[in-house]
Every structure is written in structure tokens, then in C-alpha cells.
N, C-alpha and C positions, 0 to 999 in steps of 0.2 A: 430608369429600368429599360432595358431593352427586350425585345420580343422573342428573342434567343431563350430568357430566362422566364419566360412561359412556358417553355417549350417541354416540361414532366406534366403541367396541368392540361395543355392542349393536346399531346398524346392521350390522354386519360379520356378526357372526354374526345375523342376521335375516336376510340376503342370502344369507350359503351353508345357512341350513335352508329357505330357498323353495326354493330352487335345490336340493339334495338332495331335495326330496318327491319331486320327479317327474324328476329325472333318470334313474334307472333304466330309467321308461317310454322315453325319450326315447333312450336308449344302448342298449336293450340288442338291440330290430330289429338293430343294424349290429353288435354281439358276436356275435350267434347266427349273421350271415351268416359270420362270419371262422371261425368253428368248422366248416364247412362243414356239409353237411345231414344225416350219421349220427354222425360224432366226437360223445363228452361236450362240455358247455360247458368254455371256458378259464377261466384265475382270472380275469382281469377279470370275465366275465359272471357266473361263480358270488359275486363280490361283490359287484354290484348284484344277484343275482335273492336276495341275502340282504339287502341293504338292503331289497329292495322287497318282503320278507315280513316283517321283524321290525324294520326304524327307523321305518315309517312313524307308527304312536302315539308313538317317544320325540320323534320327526322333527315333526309336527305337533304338539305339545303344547310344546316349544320352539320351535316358531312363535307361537301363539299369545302366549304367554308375554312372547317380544322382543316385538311388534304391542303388547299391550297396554301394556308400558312405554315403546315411543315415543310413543304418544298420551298417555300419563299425562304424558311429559317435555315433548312436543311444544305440548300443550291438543289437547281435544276438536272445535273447528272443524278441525282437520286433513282429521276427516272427512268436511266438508264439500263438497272439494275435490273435481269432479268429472273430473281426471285421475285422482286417487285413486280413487276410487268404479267408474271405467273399467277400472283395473287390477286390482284387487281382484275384478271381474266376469270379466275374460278370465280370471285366475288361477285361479279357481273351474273356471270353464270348461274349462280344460287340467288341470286336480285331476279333474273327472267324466269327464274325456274318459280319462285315463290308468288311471282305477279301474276304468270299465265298457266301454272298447273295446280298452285298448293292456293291461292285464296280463291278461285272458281271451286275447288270440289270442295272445299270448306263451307263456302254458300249452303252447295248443295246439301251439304251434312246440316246446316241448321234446320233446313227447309224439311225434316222429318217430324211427323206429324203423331199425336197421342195416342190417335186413332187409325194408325197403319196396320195393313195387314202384315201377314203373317213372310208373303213374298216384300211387300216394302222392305221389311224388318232386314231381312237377309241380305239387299239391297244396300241400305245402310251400312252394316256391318264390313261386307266389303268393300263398297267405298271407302270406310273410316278402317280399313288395315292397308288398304292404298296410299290412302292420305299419312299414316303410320311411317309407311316405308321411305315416301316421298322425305320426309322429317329426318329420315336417316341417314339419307343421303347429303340433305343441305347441313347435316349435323356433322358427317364428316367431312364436307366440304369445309366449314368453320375451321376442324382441328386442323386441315390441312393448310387454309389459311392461318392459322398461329404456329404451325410449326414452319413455314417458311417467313415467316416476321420475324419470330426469335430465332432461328436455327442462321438465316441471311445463308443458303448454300451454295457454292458458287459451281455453274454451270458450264 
């Protein structure tokens, strides 16, 4: 067997470890809203606010890993491709966006207390429709990045 004909199982998993980095960011503004604003996180959030501290190196290093065996399978001109080159930029983009604005205020949203006042409360609140929007943006970043992976449109 050759490494060519890996290559439907190796896109697949390529696709759910992109997709995994920054889902967490992406989910977890609307888990923390269901928990309401003093209750503990739920399990769903408490397993993404654990992916998003301890997968992200196995997460990103099995990224890289697939990427660099599709281009090995694919050839090097792949990267030529500047839908490629586009996606790869927004991806990056929503990877900084979700390290240095969406897991700091998510912190900050756990770090809400049983016993907050009443200006806490309101504090919260809008951090967690920040944090919301933030989520919307990396969310259409995604469809962006999948509509230039399947669309390939040429520039």
C-alpha cells in the first residue's frame, strides 16, 4: 500500500484536528451562557475548557503532522494555490484570535463568583455577549475556510 491511498482517511482526520484546535474557543461563550451566571460549568463545557488546556499541543502537532503528509502526497505546488495560502491566513488568524482574545476572557467568565453583586452580575453578562460575538466571528471564519477548501476559486 502506498501513502497516496491513505490519503481519504488522512484528510478526515486533518479536518476534525483543525476543527478541534479552536472549537472549544468557538463553544464554549454559549456552554458558559447555559450554565447560567453563578452554577459550576456543565460536562459539556468542562470538556472543552479541558480540551482547550491540555489537547491543544497533541491537537496542533497532529495537525501539522496530516498538512505535512498531504502536501508530501499532494506535491509541493499545492502551496502554491492562493485559495490555499487564503485559508491557511484566515486559519492562523482565528488560531490568534482564539489564544489571545477568546480563552483570556473565557478565564475571566469562569472566575464569576455565587456571591456577586449585582454590578458583578452585569459585568459578566457583557463580557459573556462579547465573548458571544467573538465566537461569531471565528464561526464565520470556519465557513469561510470551507467554502474555499471545497469551492478551490481561482483568483
Amino acid at each position: 500500500m502506498t501513502l497516496a491511498q491513505f490519503f481519504p482517511l488522512l484528510l478526515v482526520v486533518h479536518i476534525v484536528l483543525a476543527v478541534s484546535l479552536f472549537l472549544p474557543s468557538v463553544l464554549l461563550p454559549f456552554g458558559l451562557r447555559s450554565r447560567g451566571r453563578s452554577g459550576p460549568p456543565g460536562r459539556f463545557s468542562r470538556l472543552l475548557l479541558w480540551l482547550q488546556s491540555n489537547g491543544s499541543i497533541v491537537i496542533g502537532a497532529g495537525l501539522a503532522v496530516t498538512g505535512a503528509l498531504m502536501v508530501l502526497i499532494l506535491g509541493p505546488q499545492l502551496l502554491t494555490q492562493p485559495w490555499l495560502l487564503l485559508a491557511l491566513v484566515i486559519y492562523a488568524t482565528n488560531l490568534v484570535l482564539a489564544f489571545f482574545v477568546q480563552r483570556p476572557g473565557l478565564r475571566r467568565l469562569l472566575g464569576m463568583r455565587a456571591d456577586a453583586s449585582d454590578e458583578e452580575r452585569e459585568r459578566w453578562r457583557i463580557r459573556a455577549r462579547r465573548q458571544r460575538y467573538v465566537s461569531y466571528v471565528m464561526a464565520g471564519a470556519v465557513g469561510l475556510i470551507a467554502f474555499l477548501m471545497s469551492a478551490k476559486p481561482e483568483f
